[in-house]
C-alpha positions as a printed Julia matrix, in Angstrom:
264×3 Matrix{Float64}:
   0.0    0.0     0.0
   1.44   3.37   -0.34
   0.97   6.68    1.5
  -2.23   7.71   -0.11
  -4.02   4.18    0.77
  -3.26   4.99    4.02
  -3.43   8.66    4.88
  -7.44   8.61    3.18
  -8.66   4.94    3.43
  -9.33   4.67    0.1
  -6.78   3.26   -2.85
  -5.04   5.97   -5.41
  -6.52   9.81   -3.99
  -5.1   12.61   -4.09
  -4.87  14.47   -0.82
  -6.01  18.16   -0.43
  -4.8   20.5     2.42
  -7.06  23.09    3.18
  -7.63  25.75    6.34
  -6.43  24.19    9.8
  -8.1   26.39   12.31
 -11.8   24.91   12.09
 -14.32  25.95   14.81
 -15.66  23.64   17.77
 -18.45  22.08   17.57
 -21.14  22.91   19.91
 -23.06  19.9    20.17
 -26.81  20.16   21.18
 -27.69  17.82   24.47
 -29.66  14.39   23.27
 -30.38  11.28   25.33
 -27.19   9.09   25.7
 -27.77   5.36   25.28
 -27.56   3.59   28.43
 -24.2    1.67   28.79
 -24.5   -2.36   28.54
 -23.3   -4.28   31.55
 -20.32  -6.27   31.84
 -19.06  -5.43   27.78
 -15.87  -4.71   26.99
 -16.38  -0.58   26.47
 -14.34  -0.79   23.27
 -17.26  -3.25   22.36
 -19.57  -1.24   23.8
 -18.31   2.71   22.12
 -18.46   0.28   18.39
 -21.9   -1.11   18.76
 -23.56   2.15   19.68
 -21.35   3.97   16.95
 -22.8    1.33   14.17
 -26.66   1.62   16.0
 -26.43   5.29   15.18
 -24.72   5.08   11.98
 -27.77   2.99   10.85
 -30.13   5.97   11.64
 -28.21   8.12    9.03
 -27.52   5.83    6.31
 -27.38   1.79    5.16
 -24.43  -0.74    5.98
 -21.93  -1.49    3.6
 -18.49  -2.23    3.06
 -17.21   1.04    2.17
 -18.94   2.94    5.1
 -18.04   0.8     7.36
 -13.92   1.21    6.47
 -14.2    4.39    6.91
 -16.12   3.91   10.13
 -13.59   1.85   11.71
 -10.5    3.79   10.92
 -12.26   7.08   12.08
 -13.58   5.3    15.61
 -10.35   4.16   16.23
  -8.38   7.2    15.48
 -10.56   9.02   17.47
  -9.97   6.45   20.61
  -6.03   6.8    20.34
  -6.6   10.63   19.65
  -9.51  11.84   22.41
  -7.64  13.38   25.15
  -5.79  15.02   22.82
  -5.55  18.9    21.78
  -7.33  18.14   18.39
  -9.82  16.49   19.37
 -12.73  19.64   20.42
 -15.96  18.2    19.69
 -17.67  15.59   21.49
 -19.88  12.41   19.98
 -23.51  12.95   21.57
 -24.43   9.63   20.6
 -22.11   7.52   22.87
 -23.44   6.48   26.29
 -22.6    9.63   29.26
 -19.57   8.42   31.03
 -18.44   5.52   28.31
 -15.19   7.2    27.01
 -13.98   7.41   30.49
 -13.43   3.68   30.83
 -11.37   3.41   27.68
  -7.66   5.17   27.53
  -6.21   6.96   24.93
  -2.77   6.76   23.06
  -2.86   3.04   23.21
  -3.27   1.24   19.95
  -3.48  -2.41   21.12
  -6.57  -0.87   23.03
  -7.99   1.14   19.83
  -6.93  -2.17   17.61
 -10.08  -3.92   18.84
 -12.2   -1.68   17.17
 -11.77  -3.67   13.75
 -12.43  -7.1    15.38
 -15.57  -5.42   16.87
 -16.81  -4.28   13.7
 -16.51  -7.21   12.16
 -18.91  -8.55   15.13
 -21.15  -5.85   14.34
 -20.79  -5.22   10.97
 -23.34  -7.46    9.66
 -21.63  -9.38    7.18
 -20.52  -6.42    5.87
 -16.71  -5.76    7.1
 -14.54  -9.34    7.28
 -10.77  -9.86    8.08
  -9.34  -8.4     4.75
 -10.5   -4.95    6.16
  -9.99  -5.55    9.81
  -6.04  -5.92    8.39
  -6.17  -3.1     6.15
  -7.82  -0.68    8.54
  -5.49  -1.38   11.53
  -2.49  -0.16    9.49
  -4.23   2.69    8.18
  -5.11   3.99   11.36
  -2.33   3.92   12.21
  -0.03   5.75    9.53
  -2.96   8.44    9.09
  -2.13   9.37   12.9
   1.4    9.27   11.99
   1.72  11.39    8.78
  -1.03  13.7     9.0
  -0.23  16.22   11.41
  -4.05  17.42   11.42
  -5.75  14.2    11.64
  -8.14  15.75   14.1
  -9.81  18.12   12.03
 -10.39  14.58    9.12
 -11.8   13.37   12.29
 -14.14  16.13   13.24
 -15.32  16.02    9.61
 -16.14  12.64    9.6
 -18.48  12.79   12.28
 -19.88  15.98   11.33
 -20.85  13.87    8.14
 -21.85  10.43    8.88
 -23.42  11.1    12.49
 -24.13  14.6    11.96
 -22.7   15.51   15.21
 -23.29  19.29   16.73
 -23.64  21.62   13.06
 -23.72  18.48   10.44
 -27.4   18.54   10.2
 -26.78  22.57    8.77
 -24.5   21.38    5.65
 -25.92  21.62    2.26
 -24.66  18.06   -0.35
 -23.76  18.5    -3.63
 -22.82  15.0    -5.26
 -20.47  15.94   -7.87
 -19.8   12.84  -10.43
 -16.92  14.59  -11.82
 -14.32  16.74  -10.93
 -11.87  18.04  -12.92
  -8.17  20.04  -12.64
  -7.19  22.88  -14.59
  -3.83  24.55  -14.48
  -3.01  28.3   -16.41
  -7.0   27.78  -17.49
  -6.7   24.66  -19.34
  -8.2   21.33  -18.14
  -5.4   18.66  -17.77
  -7.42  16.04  -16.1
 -11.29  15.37  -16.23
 -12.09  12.64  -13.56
 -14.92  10.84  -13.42
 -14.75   9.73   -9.72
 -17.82  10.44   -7.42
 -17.13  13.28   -4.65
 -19.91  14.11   -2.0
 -19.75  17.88   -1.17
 -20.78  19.77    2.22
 -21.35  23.47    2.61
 -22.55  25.91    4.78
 -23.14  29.45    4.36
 -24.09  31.53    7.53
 -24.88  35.79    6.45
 -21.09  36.63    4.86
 -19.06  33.25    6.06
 -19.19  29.8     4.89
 -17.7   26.23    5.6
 -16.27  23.52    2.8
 -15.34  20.13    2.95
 -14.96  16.92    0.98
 -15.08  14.04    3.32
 -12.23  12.62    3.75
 -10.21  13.9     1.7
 -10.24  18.03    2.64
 -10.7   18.82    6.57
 -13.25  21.74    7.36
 -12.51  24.84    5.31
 -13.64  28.46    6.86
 -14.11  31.81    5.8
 -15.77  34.46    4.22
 -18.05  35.18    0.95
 -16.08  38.45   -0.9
 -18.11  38.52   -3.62
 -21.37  38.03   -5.12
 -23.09  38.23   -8.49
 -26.22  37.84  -10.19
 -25.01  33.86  -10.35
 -22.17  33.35   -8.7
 -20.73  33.42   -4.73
 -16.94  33.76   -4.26
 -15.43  32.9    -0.89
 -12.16  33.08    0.16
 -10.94  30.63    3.07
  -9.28  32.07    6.36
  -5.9   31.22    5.57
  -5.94  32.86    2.2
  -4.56  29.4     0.25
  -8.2   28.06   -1.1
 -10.82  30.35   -3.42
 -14.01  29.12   -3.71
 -16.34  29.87   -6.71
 -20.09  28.55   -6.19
 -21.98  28.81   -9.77
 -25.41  28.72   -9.85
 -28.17  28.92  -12.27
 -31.67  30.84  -11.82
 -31.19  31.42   -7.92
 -28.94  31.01   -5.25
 -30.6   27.6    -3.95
 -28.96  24.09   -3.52
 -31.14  22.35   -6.48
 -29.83  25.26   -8.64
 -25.81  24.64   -8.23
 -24.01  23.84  -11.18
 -20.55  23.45  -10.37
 -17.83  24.71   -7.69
 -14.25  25.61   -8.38
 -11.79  25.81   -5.9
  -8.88  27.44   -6.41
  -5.63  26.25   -4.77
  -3.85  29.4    -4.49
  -0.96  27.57   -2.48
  -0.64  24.92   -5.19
  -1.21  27.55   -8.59
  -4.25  25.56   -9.62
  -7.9   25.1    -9.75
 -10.33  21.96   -9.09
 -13.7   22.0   -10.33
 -16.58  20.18   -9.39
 -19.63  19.52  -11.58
 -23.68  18.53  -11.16
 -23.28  15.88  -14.3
């Protein structure tokens, strides 16, 4: 496998950096689960993860990869700096019992899922996912904020029930204005625009993007992120709502290119 396999989950991507200083979630209070008796709470943290990962979307094999490599990042990484957000769906008192920065103890997350997993995860990805883990931890020195999107995403933790999806079946790169690659690889698209700021990201492959719209037309919104190194240009047609987006460009302005990303 090489770095890529590891550092997203997923085979041959290409990895985008984007802003680092992403807000903290402010999760709303819900009723917790009630923790199971005498259960390993490793055992216990996946079941309840998978029971609320049903609510928001079907079981399969892909999911549940990234599922696994997410929990158990976020069990080596939770008493860490990065990690700012909490997971309202995971019994009151639960990630007490388990420590962090030990990855023989995050490790049996994968043996878990395959328990839970429904047929749907089996030792090929238990292997694969405990070395990916693993290296993601070790060469991305932002990991958290991958994290934070993840959940944001697939449990809609704290603000993921605001973000808008755009399901983009191709995506293109263009360098000097000319289109050197046209892609036809799926990417599922989250924003969020709140009066003159907005939020991007591309689970998992961009962490949360901030910043501000600069300018707006009579079909277009341009936003520039808070670090100044990604443009964003949202193009719409007939009005400025979510069934109306065309495409998005994003401009790296760190890397001298542009990425577009189109309805059909």
């Amino acid at each position: 496998m090489d770095f890529f396999e590891f550092l997203f989950g997923k085979k041959g991507e290409e990895k985008s950096t984007s802003n680092h200083s992403s807000p903290t979630v402010q999760v709303q209070s819900s009723p917790r689960p009630a923790i199971t008796p005498s259960i390993d709470p490793v055992e216990q943290f996946v079941k309840e993860s998978i029971s609320d990962l049903k609510k928001h979307t079907a079981l399969d094999t892909k999911g549940l990869e990234a599922e696994a490599i997410y929990l158990a990042a976020f069990l080596y990484m939770k008493d860490s700096y990065q990690i700012d957000f909490e997971l309202d769906f995971i019994s009151s008192g639960l990630l007490d019992k388990i420590p962090s920065k030990n990855y023989k103890v995050s490790d049996k997350v994968f043996s878990y899922m395959i328990k839970y997993g429904e047929g749907n995860y089996g030792s090929e990805e238990r292997d694969y996912g405990i070395n990916g883990y693993k290296m993601n931890i070790q060469l991305c020195s932002d990991y958290g904020s991958y994290i934070k999107n993840y959940f944001i995403r697939a449990h809609k933790i704290g603000s993921g029930k605001d973000y808008m999806h755009f399901s983009s079946p191709r995506n293109c790169l263009w360098r000097n204005g000319v289109k050197s690659i046209d892609s036809p690889t799926q990417r599922e698209v989250y924003y969020k625009f709140n009066n003159n700021t907005f939020e991007f990201m591309i689970p998992p492959y961009n962490p949360l993007v901030t910043g501000r719209i600069v300018k707006k037309t009579t079909s277009t919104l341009q936003c520039e992120s808070n670090d100044g190194r990604r443009t964003f240009v949202f193009h719409f047609n007939g009005s400025f709502k979510p069934e109306c987006l065309d495409y998005i460009e994003m401009y790296r302005n760190d890397k001298g290119d542009m990425v577009s990303y189109h309805k059909n």
